[in-house]
N, C-alpha and C positions, 0 to 999 in steps of 0.2 A: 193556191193550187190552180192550176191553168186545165181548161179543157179541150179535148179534142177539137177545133172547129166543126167538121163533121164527118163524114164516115159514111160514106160512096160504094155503091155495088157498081162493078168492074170486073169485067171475066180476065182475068190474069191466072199464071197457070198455077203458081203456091200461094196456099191458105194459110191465113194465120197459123200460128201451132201455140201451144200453150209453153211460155217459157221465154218464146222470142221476146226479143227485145227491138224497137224502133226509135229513131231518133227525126226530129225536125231538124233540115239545114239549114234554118233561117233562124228561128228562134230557139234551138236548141235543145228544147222543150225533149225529154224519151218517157216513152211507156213501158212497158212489160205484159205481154199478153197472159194474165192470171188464167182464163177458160175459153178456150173452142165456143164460136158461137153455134158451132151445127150445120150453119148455113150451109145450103146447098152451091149455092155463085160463092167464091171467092171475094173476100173488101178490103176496101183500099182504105188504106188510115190517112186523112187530111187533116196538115197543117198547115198555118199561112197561105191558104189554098196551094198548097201546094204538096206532095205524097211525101209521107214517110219514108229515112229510109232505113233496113234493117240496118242492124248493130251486132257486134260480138259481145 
């Protein structure tokens, strides 16, 4: 099981949502947002230093 690299606050305008799904375009690697972290700022999900991007 692979981890996030890390996980960046970044004012960008949508928040995670519970359910979404993200993918890495480099390694491939996707998550699924299981729970709202609350966070006030909006975060950017980083892989291969580089952003997730959403997925259907």
């Amino acid at each position: 099981m692979q981890k996030v690299s890390s996980v960046k606050t970044k004012k960008v305008r949508s928040q995670k949502r519970t359910g979404k799904k993200y993918e890495c375009g480099i390694c491939g690697m996707a998550i699924t947002v299981d729970r709202d972290c609350g966070c006030t700022e909006a975060t950017e999900l980083i892989c291969c230093d580089k952003s997730m991007r959403p997925i259907k």
